[in-house]
C-alpha positions as CSV (number, residue, x, y, z in Angstrom):
1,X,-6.4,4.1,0.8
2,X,-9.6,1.6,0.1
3,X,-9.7,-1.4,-2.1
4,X,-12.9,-2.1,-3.8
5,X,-14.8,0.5,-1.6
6,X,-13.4,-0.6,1.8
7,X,-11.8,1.4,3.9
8,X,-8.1,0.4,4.5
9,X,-7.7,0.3,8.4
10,X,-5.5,-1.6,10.6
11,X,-6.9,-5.3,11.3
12,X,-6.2,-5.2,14.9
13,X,-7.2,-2.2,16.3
14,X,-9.3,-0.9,13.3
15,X,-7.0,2.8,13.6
16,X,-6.9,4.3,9.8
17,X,-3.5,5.8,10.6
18,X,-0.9,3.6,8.9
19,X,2.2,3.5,6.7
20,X,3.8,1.4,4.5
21,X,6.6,-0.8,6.4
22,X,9.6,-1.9,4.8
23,X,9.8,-5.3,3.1
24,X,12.0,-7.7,4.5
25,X,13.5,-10.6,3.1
26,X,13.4,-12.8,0.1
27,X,9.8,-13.8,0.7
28,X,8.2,-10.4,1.3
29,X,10.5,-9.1,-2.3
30,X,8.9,-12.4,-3.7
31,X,5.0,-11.6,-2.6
32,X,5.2,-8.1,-3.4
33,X,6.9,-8.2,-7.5
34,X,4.4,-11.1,-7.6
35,X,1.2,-10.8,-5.7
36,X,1.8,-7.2,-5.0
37,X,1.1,-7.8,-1.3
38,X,2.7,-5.2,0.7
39,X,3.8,-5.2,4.7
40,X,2.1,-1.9,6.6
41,X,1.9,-0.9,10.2
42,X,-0.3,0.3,12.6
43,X,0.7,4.0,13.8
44,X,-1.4,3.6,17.0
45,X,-0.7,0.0,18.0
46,X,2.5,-0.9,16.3
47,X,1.0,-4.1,14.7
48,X,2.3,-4.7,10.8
49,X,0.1,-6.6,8.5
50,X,0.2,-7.7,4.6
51,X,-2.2,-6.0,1.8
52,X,-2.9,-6.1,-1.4
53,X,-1.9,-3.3,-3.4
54,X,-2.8,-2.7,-6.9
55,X,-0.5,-1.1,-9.2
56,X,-1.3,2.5,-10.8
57,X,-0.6,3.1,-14.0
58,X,1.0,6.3,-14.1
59,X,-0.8,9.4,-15.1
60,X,1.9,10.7,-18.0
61,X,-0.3,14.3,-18.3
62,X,1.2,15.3,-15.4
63,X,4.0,16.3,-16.6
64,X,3.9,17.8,-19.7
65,X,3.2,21.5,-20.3
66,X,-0.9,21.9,-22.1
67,X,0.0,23.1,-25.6
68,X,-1.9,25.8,-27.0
């Protein structure tokens, strides 16, 4: 995942294995529905960190059959 061209990688150990960690509490719910900041962590030191994610609008081609 890159915003704007960067590479996403984890600010403490610069790894580009991560996930997306679970939110917890009201304040992370609050960030994320308005700010869309969401919590990740590290997979090779552990550490969790905030990022902004921008929401995709959903590609609605998908999943319709091509008509002929």
């Amino acid at each position: 995942m890159s915003i704007l061209g960067k590479p996403h990688v984890c600010p403490n150990c610069a790894s580009p294995q991560y996930y997306k960690s679970r939110r917890k509490g009201l304040l992370e719910h609050f960030l994320h529905a308005v700010f869309f900041v969401t919590p990740f962590r590290c997979v090779v030191c552990d550490k969790r960190y905030f990022r902004f994610r921008f929401p995709t609008t959903p590609n609605h081609d998908k999943h319709h059959a091509p008509t002929a």
